[in-house]
C-alpha positions as CSV (number, residue, x, y, z in Angstrom):
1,X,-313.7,67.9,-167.6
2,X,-310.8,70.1,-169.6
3,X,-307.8,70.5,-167.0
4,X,-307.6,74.0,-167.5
5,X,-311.0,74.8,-166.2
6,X,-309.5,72.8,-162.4
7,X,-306.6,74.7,-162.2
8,X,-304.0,71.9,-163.5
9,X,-302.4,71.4,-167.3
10,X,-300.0,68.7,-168.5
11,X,-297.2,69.1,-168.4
12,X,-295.2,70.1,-171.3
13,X,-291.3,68.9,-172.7
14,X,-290.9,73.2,-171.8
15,X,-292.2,72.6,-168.5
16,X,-291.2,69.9,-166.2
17,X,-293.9,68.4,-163.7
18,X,-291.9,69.7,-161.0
19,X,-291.1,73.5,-161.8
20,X,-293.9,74.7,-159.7
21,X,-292.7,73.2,-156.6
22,X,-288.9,74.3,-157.5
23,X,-290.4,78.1,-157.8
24,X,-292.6,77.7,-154.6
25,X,-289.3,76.2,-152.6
26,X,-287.0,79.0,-154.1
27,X,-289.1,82.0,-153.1
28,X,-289.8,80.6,-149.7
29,X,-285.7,80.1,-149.8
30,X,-285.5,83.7,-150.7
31,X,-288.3,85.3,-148.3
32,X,-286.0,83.4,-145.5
33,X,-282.8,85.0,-146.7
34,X,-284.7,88.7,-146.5
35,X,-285.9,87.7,-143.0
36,X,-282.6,87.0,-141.8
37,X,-281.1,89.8,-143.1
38,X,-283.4,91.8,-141.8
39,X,-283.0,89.8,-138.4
40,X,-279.2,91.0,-138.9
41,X,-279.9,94.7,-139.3
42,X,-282.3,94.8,-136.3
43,X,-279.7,92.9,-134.2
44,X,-276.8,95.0,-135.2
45,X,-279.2,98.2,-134.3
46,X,-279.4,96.7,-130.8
47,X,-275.5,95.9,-130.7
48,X,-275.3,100.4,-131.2
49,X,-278.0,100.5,-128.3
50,X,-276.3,99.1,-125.7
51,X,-272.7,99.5,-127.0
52,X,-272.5,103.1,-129.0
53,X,-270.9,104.9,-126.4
54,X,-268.0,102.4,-126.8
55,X,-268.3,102.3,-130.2
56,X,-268.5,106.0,-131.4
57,X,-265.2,107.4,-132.4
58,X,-265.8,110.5,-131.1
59,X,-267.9,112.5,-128.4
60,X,-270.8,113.0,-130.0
61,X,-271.3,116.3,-128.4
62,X,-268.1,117.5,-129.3
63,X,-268.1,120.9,-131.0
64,X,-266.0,121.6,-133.3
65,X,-266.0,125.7,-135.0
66,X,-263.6,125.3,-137.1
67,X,-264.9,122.0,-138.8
68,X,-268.9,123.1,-139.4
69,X,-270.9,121.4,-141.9
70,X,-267.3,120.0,-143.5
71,X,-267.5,116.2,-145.8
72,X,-267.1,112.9,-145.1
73,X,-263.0,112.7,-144.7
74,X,-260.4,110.0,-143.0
75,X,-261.5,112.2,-139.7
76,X,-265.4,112.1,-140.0
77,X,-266.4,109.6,-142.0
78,X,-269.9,111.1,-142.4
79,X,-268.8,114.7,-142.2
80,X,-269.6,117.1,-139.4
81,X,-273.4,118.7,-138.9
82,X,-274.0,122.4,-138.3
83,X,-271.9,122.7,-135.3
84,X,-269.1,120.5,-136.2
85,X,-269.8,117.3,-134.4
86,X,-269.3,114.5,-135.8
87,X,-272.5,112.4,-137.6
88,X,-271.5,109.2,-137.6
89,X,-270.9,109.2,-133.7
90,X,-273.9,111.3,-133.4
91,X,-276.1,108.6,-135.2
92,X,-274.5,105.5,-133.3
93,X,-275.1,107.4,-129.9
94,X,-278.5,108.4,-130.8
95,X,-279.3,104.7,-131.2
96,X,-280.0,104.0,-127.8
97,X,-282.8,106.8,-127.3
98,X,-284.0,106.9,-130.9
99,X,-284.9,102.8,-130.1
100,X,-285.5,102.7,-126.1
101,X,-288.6,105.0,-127.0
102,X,-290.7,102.9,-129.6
103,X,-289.5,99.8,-127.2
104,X,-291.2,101.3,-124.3
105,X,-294.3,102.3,-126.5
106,X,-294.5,98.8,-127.5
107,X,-293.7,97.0,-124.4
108,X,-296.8,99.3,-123.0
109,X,-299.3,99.3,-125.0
110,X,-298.5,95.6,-125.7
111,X,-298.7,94.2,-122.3
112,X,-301.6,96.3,-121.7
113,X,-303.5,95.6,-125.1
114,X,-303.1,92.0,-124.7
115,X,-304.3,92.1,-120.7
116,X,-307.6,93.6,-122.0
117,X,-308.2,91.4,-124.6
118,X,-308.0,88.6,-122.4
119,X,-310.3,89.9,-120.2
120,X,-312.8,90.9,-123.2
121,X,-312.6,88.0,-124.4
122,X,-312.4,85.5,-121.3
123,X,-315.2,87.5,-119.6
124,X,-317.3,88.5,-122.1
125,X,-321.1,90.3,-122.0
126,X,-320.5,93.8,-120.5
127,X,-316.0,93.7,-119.5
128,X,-316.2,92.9,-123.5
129,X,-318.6,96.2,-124.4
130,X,-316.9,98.0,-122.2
131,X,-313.1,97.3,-123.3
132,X,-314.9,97.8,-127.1
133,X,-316.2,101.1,-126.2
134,X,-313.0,102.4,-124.8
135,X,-311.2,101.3,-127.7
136,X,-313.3,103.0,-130.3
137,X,-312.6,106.5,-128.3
138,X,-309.1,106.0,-128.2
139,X,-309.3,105.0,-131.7
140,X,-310.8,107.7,-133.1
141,X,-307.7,110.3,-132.1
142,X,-304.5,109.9,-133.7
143,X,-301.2,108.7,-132.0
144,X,-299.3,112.2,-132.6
145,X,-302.0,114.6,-132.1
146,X,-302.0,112.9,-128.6
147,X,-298.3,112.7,-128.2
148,X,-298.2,116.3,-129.5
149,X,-301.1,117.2,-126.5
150,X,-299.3,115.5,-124.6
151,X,-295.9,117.3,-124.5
152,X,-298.1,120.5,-124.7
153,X,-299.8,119.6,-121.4
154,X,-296.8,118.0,-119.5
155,X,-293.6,119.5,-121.6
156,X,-291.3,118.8,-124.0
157,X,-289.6,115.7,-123.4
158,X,-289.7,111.8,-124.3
159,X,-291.5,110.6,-121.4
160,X,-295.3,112.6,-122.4
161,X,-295.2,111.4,-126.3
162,X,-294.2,108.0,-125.0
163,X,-297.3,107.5,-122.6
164,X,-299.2,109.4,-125.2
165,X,-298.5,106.7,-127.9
166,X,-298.9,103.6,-125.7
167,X,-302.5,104.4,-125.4
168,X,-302.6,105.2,-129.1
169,X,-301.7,102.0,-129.5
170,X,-303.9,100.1,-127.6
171,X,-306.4,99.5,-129.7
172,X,-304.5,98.0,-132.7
173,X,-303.0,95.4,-130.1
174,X,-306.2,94.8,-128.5
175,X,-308.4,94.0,-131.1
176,X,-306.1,91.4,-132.8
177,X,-305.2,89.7,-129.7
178,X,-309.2,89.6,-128.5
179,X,-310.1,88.0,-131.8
180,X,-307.6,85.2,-131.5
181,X,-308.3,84.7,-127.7
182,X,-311.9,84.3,-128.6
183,X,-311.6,81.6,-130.9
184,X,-309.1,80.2,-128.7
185,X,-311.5,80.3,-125.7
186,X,-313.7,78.7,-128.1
187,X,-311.4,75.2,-128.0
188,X,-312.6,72.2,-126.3
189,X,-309.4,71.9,-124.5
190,X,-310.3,75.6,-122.5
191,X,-313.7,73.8,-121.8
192,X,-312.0,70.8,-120.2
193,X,-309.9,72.5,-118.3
194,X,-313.0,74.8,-116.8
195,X,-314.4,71.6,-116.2
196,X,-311.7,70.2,-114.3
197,X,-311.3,73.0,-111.9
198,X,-308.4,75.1,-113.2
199,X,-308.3,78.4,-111.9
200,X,-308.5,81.6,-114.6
201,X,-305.0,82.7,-114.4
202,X,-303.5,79.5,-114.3
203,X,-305.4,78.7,-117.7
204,X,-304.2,82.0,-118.9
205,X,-300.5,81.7,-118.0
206,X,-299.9,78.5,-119.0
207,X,-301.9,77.6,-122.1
208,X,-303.8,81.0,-123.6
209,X,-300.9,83.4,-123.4
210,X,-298.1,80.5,-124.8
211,X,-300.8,80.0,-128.0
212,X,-301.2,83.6,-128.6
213,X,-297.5,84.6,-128.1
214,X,-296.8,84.3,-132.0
215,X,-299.2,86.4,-132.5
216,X,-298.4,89.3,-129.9
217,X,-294.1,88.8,-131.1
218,X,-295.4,89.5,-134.7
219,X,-298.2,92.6,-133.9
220,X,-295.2,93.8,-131.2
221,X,-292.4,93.4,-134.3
222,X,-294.1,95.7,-137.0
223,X,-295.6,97.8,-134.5
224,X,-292.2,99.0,-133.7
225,X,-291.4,100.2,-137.2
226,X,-294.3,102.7,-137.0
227,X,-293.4,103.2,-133.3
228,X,-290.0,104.7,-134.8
229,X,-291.5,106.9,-137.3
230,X,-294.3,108.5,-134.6
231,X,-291.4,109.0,-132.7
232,X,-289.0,110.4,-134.8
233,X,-291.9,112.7,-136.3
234,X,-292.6,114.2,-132.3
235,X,-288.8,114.8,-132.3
236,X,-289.0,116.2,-135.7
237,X,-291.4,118.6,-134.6
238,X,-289.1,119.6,-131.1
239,X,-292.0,118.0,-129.1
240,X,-289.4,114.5,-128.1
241,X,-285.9,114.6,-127.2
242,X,-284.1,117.5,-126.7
243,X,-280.7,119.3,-128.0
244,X,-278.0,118.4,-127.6
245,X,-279.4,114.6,-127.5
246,X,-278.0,113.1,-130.8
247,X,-281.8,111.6,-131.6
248,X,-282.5,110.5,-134.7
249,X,-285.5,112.2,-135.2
250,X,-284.1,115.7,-133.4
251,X,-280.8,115.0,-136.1
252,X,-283.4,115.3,-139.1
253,X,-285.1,118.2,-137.4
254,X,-281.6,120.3,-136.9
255,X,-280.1,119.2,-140.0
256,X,-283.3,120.7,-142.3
257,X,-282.0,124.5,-142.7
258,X,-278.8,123.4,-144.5
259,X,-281.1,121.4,-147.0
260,X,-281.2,124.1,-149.2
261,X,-277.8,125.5,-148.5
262,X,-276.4,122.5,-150.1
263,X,-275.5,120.6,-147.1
264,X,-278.1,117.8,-146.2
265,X,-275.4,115.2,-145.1
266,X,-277.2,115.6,-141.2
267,X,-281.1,114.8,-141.9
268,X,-280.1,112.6,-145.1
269,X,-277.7,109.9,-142.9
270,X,-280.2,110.5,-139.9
271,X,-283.4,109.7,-142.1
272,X,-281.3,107.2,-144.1
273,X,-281.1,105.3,-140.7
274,X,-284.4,105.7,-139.7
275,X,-285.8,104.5,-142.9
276,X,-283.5,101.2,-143.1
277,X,-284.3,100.2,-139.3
278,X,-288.3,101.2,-140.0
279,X,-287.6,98.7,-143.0
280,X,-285.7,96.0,-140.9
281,X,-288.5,95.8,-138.3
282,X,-291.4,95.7,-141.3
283,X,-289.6,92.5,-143.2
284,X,-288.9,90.9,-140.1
285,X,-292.2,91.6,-138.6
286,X,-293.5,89.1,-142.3
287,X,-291.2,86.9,-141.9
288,X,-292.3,86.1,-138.2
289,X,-295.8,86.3,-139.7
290,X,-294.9,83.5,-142.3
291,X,-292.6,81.3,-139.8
292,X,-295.4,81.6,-136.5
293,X,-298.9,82.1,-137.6
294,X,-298.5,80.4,-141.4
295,X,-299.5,83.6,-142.8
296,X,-298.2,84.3,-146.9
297,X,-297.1,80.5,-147.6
């Protein structure tokens, strides 16, 4: 049979035998260097959540009249936003709420997503049609048209788009989790154990949840990047966080008017940031996916 027609050639004096494997090594070498600098931004993004207050060089709150809307300088690194507070402290501030909201929606709709595919998947017959159903209503409404019901009903305020969002979520943490859990139900391992005695949540705890963790850290890792963005969009929209809160997604929203009067320095910096953490998550969400669960070798 010709070698071309399986897939494989000679090789040639141009190309050594081993240049395939040298290419495969080096982009797996250079995937891993994107995942760790991803892995760096994310980190250093948490290092401004729990330390920006000490970090900030200035009170992000601080008004300043007679410095509105002025440049970056030796001062203000970023320049000043519409009422002369300084951006860069605004932005390093904001951290902390801009990212404590998509980690509660996560952490939420996580938990609770992979708790009910357990149980769909564990129990089966009618806890599985019914967990299905459920999902396909939530499903079929969009995360910020509830969010933005939700503040309607309940307020303005963080804590309504929040809840709103976790049970947006749901269903795309649900439905991968259940399909793994089934076919890990499906092991002659989980039959033994049944066998032998073990009670549910002991089987759960210790072997079903430790098998499927990869797979919830990598859902729970990109799931944050769009987390960000529904978040930032409800803030956008004066639905989230509130003035004077230096949000990322509120920063955006009061920056907009002086767009088109030649000053965008607020929204551009505070969507700038937004866009490279949305980013961070995203890459480091595939690498996870590569590393854990084999996936894109």
């Amino acid at each position: 049979m010709n070698a071309t027609l399986i897939g494989r050639s000679e090789p040639t004096p141009d190309t050594p035998a081993g240049d395939g494997g040298a290419v495969a090594v080096g982009s797996r070498a250079s995937r891993d260097r994107v995942t760790l600098a991803a892995a760096c931004v994310v980190g250093a993004f948490v290092v401004l959540a729990l330390f920006g207050p000490l970090i900030a060089p200035h009170d992000p709150n601080a008004v300043d009249p007679f410095g509105v809307n002025a440049g970056p300088s030796s001062a203000h690194l970023l320049g000043t936003d519409d009422t002369g507070r300084d951006i860069l402290s605004r932005i390093i501030c904001g951290t902390r709420a801009s990212l404590a909201a998509p980690a509660l929606v996560v952490l939420f709709s996580t938990v609770l997503g992979t708790l009910l595919a357990l149980c769909a998947a564990w129990f089966g017959g009618w806890t599985d049609r019914l967990v299905s159903a459920l999902l396909d209503v939530v499903f079929g409404f969009p995360g910020l048209i509830m969010a933005v019901l939700a503040a309607a009903v309940f307020g303005p305020g963080p804590t309504a788009p929040v809840i709103a969002l976790s049970v947006a979520y749901l269903p795309l943490v649900t439905r991968v989790v259940r399909a793994a859990a089934l076919k890990e139900r499906g092991l002659p391992y989980v039959a033994a154990l049944r066998l032998l005695g073990a009670p549910t949540h002991r089987i759960w705890l210790r072997h079903l949840l430790p098998n499927l963790a990869p797979l919830v850290l990598v859902q729970a890792t990109i799931g944050f990047g769009y987390a960000l963005l529904d978040v930032a969009a409800i803030s956008f929209i004066g639905l989230g966080s509130q003035p004077p809160d230096p949000e990322w997604g509120l920063m955006v929203s009061n920056g907009a008017p002086g767009i088109l009067a030649g000053q965008p320095q607020q929204s551009l910096y505070a969507g700038l940031v937004v866009l490279v953490v949305v980013v961070a998550f995203n890459l480091l969400g595939s690498g996870l996916s590569r590393r854990l669960l084999g996936e894109g070798t």
